[in-house]
C-alpha positions in Angstrom: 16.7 -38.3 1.9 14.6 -35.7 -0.1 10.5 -37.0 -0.9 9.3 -37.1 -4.3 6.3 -37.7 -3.9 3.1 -35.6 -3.9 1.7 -33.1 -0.9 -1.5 -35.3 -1.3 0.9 -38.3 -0.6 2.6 -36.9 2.3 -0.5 -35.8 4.3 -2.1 -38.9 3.7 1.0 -40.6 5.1 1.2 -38.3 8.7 -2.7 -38.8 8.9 -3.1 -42.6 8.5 0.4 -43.9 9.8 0.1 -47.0 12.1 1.5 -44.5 15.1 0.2 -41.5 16.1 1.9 -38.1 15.9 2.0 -35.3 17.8 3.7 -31.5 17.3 3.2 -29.2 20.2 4.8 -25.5 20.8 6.9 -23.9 23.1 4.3 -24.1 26.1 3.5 -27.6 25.5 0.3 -27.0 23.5 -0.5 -29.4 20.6 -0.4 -27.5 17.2 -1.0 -30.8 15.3 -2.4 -34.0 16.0 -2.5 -37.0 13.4 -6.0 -39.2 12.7 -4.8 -42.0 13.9 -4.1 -40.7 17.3 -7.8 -38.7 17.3 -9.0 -42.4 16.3 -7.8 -44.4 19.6 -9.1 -41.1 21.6 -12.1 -41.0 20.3 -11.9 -37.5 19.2 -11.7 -35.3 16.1 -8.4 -33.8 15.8 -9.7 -30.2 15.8 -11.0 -31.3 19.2 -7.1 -32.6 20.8 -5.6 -29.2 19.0 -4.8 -26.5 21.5 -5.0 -29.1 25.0 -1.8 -30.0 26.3 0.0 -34.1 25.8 -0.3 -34.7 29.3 -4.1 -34.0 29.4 -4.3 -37.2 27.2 -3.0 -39.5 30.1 -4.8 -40.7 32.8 -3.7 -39.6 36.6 -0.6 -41.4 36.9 0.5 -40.6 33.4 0.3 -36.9 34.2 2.1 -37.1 37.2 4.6 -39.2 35.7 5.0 -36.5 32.9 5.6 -33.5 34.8 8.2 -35.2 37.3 9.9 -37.4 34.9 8.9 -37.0 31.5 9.8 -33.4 31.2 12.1 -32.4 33.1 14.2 -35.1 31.5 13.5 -34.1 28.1 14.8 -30.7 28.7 18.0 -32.0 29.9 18.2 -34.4 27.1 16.6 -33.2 24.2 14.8 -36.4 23.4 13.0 -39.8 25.3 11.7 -43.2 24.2 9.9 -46.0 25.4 8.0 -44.0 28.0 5.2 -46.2 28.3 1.6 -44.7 29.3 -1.8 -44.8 29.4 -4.2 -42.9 26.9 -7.8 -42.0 28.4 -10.2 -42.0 25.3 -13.3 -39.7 25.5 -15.6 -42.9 26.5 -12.5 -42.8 29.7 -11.4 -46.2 28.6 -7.5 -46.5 28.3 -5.1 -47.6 25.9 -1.7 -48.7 27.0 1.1 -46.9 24.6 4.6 -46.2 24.2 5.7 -42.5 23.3 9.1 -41.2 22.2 9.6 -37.8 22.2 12.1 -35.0 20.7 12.7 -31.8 21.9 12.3 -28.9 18.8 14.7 -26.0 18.7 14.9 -22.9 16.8 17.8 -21.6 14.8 19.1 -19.8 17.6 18.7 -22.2 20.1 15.3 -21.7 22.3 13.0 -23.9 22.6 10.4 -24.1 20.1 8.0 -27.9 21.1 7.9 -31.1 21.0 7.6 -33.9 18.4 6.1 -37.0 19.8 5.3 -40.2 18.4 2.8 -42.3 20.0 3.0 -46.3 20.0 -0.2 -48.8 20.7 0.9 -51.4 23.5 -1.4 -53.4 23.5 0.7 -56.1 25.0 -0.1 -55.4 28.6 3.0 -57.7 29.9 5.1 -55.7 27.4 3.7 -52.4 28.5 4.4 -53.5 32.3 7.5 -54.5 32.1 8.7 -51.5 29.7 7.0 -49.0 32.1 8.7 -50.8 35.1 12.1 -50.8 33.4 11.6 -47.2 32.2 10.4 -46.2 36.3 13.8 -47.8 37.9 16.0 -46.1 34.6 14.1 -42.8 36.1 14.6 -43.8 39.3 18.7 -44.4 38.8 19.3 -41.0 37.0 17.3 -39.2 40.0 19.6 -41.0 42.3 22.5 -39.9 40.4 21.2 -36.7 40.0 20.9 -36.4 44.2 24.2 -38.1 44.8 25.9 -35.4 42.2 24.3 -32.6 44.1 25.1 -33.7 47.3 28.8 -34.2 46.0 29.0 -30.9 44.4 30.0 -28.7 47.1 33.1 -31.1 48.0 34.1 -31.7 44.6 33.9 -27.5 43.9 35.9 -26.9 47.2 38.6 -29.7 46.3 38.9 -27.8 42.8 39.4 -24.5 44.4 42.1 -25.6 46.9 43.9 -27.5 43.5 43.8 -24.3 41.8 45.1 -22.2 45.1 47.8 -24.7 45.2 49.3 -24.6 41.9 48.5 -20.5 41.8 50.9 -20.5 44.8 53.6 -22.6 43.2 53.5 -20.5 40.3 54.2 -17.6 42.5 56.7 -19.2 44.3 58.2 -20.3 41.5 57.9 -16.9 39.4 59.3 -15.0 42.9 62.4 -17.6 42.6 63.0 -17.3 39.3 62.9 -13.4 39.2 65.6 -13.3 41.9 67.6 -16.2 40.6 68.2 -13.5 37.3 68.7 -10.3 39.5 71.3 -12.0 41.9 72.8 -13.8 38.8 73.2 -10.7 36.9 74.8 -8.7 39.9 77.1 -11.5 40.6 78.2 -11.7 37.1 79.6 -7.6 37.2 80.9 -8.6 40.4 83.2 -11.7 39.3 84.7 -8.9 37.1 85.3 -6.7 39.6 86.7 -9.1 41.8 89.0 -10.6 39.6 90.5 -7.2 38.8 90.6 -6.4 42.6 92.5 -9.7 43.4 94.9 -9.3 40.7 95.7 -6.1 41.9 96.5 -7.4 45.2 98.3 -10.3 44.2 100.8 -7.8 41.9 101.2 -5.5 45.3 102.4 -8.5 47.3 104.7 -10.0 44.5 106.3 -6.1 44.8 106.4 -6.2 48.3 108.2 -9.6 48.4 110.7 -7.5 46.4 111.7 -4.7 48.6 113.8 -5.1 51.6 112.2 -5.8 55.2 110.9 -2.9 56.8 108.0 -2.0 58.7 106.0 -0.3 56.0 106.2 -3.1 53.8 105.2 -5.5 56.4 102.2 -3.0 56.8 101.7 -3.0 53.3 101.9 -7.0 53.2 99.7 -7.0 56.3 97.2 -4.5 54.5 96.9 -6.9 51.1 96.3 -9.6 52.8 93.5 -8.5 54.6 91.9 -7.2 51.4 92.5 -10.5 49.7 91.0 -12.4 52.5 88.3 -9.6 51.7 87.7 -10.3 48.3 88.1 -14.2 48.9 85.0 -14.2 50.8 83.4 -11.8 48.7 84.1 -13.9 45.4 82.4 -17.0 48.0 79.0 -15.1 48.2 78.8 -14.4 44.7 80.2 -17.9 43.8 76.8 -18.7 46.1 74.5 -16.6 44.7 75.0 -18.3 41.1 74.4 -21.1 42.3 71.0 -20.4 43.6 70.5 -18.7 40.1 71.5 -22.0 38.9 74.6 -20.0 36.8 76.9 -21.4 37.9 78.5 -23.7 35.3 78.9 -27.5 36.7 81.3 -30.0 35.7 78.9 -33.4 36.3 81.0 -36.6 37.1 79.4 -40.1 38.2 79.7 -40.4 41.7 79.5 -42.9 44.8 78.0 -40.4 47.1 79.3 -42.9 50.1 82.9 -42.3 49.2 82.4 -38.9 48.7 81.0 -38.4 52.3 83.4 -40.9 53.4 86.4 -38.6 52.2 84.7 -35.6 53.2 84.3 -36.8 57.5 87.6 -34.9 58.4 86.9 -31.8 56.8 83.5 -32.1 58.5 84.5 -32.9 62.1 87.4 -30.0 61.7 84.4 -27.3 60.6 82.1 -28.7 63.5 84.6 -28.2 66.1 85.0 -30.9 69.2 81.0 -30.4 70.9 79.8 -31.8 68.1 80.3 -35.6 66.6 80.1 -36.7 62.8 78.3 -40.1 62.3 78.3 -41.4 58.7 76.0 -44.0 57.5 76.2 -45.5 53.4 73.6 -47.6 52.6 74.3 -51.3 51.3 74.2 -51.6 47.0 74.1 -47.5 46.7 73.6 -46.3 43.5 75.6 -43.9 41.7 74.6 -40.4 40.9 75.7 -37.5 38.5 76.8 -34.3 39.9 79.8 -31.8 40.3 81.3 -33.8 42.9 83.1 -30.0 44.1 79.8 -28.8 44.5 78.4 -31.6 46.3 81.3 -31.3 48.9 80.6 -27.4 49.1 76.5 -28.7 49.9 77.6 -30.5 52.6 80.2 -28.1 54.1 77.1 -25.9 54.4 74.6 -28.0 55.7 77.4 -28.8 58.1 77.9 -25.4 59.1 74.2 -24.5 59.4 73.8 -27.4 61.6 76.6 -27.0 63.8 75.2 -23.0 64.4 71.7 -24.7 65.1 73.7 -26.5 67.7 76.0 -24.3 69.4 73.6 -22.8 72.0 72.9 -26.2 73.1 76.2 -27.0 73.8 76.9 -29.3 70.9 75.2 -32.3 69.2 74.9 -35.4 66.6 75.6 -34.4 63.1 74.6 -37.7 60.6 75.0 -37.7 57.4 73.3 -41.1 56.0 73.2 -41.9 52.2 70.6 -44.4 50.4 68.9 -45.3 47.6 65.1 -43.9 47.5 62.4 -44.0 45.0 59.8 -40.7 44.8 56.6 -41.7 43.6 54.1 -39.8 41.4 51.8 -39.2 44.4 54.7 -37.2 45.9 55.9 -35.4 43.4 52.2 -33.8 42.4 52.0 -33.0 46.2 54.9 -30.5 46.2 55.3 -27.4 44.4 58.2 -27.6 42.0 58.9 -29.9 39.0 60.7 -32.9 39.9 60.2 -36.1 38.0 59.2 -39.4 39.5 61.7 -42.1 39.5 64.9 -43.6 41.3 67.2 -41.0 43.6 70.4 -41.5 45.5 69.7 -39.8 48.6 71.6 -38.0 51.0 70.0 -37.1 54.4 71.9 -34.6 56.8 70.3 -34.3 60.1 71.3 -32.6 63.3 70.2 -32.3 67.1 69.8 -28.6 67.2 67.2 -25.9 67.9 65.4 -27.0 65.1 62.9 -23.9 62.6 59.7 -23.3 63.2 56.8 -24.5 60.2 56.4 -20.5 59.1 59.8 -19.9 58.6 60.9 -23.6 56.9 59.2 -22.0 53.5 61.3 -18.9 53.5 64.7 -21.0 54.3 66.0 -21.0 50.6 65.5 -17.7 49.5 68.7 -15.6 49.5 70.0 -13.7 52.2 67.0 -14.7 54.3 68.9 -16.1 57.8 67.5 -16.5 61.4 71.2 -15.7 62.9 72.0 -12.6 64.3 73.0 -10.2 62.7 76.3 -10.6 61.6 76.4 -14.1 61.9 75.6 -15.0 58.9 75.0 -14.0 54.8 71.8 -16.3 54.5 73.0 -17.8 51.4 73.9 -21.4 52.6 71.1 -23.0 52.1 70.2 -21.2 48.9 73.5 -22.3 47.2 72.3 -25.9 48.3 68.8 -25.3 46.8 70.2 -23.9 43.5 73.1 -26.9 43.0 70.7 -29.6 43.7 67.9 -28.1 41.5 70.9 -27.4 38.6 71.3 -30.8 38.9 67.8 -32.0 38.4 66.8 -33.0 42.1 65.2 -32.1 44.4 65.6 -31.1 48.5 63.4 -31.4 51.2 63.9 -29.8 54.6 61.9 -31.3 57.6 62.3 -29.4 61.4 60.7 -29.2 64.6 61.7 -26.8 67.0 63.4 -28.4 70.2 64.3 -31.7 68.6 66.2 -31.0 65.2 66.6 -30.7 61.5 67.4 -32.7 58.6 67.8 -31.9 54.8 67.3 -34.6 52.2 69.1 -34.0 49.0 67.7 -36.2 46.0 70.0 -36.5 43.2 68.7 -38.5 40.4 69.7 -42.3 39.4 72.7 -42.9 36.9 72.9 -46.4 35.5 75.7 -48.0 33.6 78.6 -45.4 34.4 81.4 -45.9 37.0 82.4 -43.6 40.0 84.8 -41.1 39.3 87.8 -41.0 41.7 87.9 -38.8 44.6 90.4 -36.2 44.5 92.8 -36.0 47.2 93.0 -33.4 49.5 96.5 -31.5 49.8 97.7 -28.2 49.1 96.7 -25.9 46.8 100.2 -24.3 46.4 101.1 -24.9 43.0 104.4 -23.6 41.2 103.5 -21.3 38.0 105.6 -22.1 35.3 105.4 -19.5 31.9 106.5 -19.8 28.0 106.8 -18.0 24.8 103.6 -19.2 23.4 101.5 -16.4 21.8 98.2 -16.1 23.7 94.8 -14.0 22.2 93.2 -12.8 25.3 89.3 -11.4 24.0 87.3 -10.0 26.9 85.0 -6.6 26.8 85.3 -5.8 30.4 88.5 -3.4 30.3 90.1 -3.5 33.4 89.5 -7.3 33.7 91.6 -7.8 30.1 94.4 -5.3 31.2 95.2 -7.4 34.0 94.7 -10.7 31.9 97.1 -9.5 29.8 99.7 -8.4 32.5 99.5 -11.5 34.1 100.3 -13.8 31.3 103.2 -11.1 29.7 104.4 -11.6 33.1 105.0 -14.9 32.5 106.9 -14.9 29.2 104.3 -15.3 27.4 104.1 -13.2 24.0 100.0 -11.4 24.6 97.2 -9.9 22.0 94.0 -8.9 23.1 90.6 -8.2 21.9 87.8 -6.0 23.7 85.0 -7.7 21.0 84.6 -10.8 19.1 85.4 -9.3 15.6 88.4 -7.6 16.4 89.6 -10.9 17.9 88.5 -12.3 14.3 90.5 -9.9 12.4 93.7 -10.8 14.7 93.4 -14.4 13.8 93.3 -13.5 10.4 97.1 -12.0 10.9 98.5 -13.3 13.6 99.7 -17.0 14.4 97.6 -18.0 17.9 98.8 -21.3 20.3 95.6 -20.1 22.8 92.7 -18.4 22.8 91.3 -16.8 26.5 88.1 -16.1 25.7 85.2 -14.5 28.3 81.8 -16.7 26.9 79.7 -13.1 26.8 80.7 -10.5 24.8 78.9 -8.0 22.9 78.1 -7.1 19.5 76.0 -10.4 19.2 79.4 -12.7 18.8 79.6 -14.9 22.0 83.0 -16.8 23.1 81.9 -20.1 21.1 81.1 -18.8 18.4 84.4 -16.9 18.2 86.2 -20.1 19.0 84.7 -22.0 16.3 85.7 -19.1 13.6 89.1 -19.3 15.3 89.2 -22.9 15.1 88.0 -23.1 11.3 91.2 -19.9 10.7 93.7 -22.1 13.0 92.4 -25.9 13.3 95.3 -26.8 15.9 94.3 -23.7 18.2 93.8 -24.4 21.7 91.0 -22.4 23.5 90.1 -21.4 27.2 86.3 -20.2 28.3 85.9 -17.7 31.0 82.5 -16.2 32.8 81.6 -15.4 35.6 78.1 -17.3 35.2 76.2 -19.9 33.0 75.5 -19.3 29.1 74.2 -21.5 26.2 77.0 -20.9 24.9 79.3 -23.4 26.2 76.7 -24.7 29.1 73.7 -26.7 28.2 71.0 -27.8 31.1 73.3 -26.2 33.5 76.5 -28.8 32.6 79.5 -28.0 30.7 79.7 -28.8 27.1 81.7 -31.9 26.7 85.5 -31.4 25.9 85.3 -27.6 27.3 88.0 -25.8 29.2 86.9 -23.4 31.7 88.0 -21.0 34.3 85.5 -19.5 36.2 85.6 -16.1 37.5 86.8 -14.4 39.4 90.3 -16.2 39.5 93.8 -15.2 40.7 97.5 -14.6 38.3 98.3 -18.0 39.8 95.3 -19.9 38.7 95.3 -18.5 35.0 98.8 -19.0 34.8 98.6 -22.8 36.1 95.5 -23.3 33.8 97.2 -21.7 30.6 100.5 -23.8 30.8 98.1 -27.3 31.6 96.0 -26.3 28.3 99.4 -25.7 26.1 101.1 -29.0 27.5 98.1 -31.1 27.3 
């Protein structure tokens, strides 16, 4: 509100209000007392200007002043109903009540006081104001003691918060940046592979051909070593993508009881006769989503892990127990990765063997880290385990003690309303390759890789283009009639696989299409699943297994 009225006015309205007023500088000095304050002291004004306020109170005041009044003020900028005592010049008192603001200057220092002065006549007023006023002191220099005394703790229990989630973040960055170099080197590798194994498929199919002798059973002897060679080789990269979390997954609903149910023989055969299986499903288990192949391969290597932790005592107890389990929100913000708080189905694996000491247990998922001899193992068991469960948004926990065992809890998150798939059954994996005259588009930039593609499936009958990019594969479809499309998912020149099976699709609507890779991509795999209605063979693979999976697409 702007005044409108005179100067005369305005002085006349600071010198003779019913309160007094007071105006002090930055030291506490009054630069400008009001009459009616000079008139209950007693005293000119010219006489109160330069003395400090607290000189105006009587003992008790001033002591009150500079251990309460002040120091309070400066941390809040303003106090009212602070009741006091004047002392007049005659030394009689008059009881009052002062509020008080802190000034400040435009860049922020202090600059004084205003204070406005009250009569209290009312001694019971004055009493039990001052009293209220004391025990409100009182209580905020209480809480003021209790904060410093807490101060320390609270300071030390931020620092170790901030320690802890600094170290997850470097966990997390150190996992992440060798999840994309071992991802990147397995995904050259698949090519390789495949070419290699097709190459020693076609010397064995030649060798069948020629008549019995002993260089071609040296010959036969000599592929099949190399194949068992790459076999194992295409295992450890198949391994490292799936602690990359690359590897693409193929989520079915599943009753994790069954599963381990149907899995005991293939578990007792890898554990040999020392040690014994016990299996144990929880009553009303709920159903989870996961790649029920890659579930099986967890458990194989859990399995193995724990029958090596067992061997040098001779054998042991391997149990395998599944249940439902619930992770609360206290847990989850006590560990270091991201898992969400809910309903799990849980699958404990726990053995009788040596057991891992606590400094090693945070080392046990990283890649190629193993406490075997050397020889004995690659030291990516665990880590495919870690990178499955964590593709599949749970979460695993590993507890040990040295002398007395280890188990592994795998968490894999709830699924409601969905029923189990079926569990496959186990036989043999010889399957009879039949060709056709269909004409297949084979589009794939590694060169090697696509010659031997396209060998295989001529081989077979069928009538084979290829492509080493997407937009010569483009131009093909715009001239040639297609039944399939064999497609790798990365290619370059910016035009993935999907993309050049949608254009083929919008050239050729009733076009039948088959991804490769040799890892994950957007493309075709979101959050680490396969896109629904998505055919897929993952590298590396054998002439058998593209021929199988070729003729299955064309018949379906």
């Amino acid at each position: 509100m702007t005044y409108s009225g005179s100067d005369e006015e305005l002085l006349d309205l600071f010198e003779h209000a019913p309160c007094g007023y007071v105006a002090t500088d930055a030291s506490g000095r009054m630069t400008a007392v009001n009459a009616t304050l000079g008139k209950w002291l007693g005293q000119g004004p010219s006489e109160l200007l330069g003395r400090k306020f607290q000189d105006l109170l009587n003992i008790a005041g001033k002591i009150y002043f500079e251990t309460h009044f002040a120091p309070l003020l400066r941390m809040q900028g303003f106090f009212n109903e602070v009741a006091l005592d004047l002392v007049a010049a005659d030394g009689s008192k008059t009881p009052v009540l002062v509020n008080a603001v802190e000034r400040r200057r435009a860049d922020g220092s202090a600059a004084g006081m205003r204070i406005a002065v009250f009569n209290a006549s009312d001694r019971r007023l004055y009493e039990s104001q001052l009293l209220d006023a004391r025990r409100r002191a009182d209580t905020l220099a209480e809480d003021l003691r209790v904060l410093n005394v807490n101060l320390e703790a609270r300071v030390a229990d931020e620092v170790a918060e901030r320690m802890k989630a600094e170290a997850a973040l470097r966990q997390a960055q150190k996992m992440d940046a060798i999840g994309q170099l071992t991802g990147g080197v397995a995904h050259d590798f698949n090519n390789l592979l495949t070419v290699i194994m097709g190459g020693l498929d076609g010397i064995r199919k030649h060798v069948a051909l020629l008549e019995p002798s002993a260089p071609a059973q040296r010959i036969e002897r000599s592929a099949a070593l190399s194949m068992q060679g790459a076999q194992k080789a295409a295992t450890l990269t198949k391994r490292l993508l799936a602690f990359a979390r690359r590897q693409p997954l193929d989520p079915k609903p599943i009753d994790t009881g069954k599963l381990v149910t149907s899995l005991a023989d293939l578990l007792q055969r890898t554990l040999g006769e020392t040690v014994s299986l016990e299996t144990v499903s929880g009553a009303g288990l709920w159903l989870t989503l996961a790649d029920p192949d890659e579930l099986e391969n967890a458990l194989v290597n859990l399995a193995i892990n724990a029958r090596d932790a067992m061997q040098g005592q001779g054998g042991g107890r391997l149990t395998i127990e599944t249940s439902n389990a619930f992770l609360d929100h206290d847990y989850v913000e006590s560990i270091t990765e991201p898992v969400s708080a809910g309903q799990y189905v849980l699958i404990a694996v726990s053995d009788t063997g040596c057991g891992v000491p606590e400094d090693v247990l945070a080392q046990v998922f990283e890649p190629f880290f193993t406490t075997k001899a050397v020889g004995k193992g690659t030291g990516l068991g665990l880590s495919q385990v870690y990178g499955f469960v964590r593709q599949s948004s749970g979460h695993v926990k590993i507890y040990s003690e040295p002398g007395v065992g280890t188990t592994v809890n795998i968490y894999l998150p709830r699924l409601s309303g969905a029923e189990a798939a079926d569990v496959p059954e186990r036989g043999s994996d010889a399957t009879v390759v039949h060709g056709g005259t269909e004409t297949i588009l084979v589009v794939e930039d590694h060169e090697e890789l696509r010659a031997f593609s396209v060998a295989t499936l001529a081989e077979l009958g069928y009538r084979v283009l290829s492509a080493g990019s997407g937009s010569e594969a483009i131009e093909l479809l715009r001239r040639e009639q297609i039944d399939l499309l064999f497609t790798d998912v990365v290619l370059p020149e910016g035009m993935n696989g999907r993309r050049v099976a949608d254009a083929a699709i919008n050239l050729q609507p009733h076009l039948k299409v088959l991804f490769t890779t040799g890892y994950t991509a957007n493309a075709i795999v979101h959050n680490g699943r396969l896109d629904a209605g998505v055919e897929l063979l993952s590298k590396p693979f054998a002439a058998s297994a593209l021929g199988a999976r070729v003729r299955q697409i064309l018949d379906q």
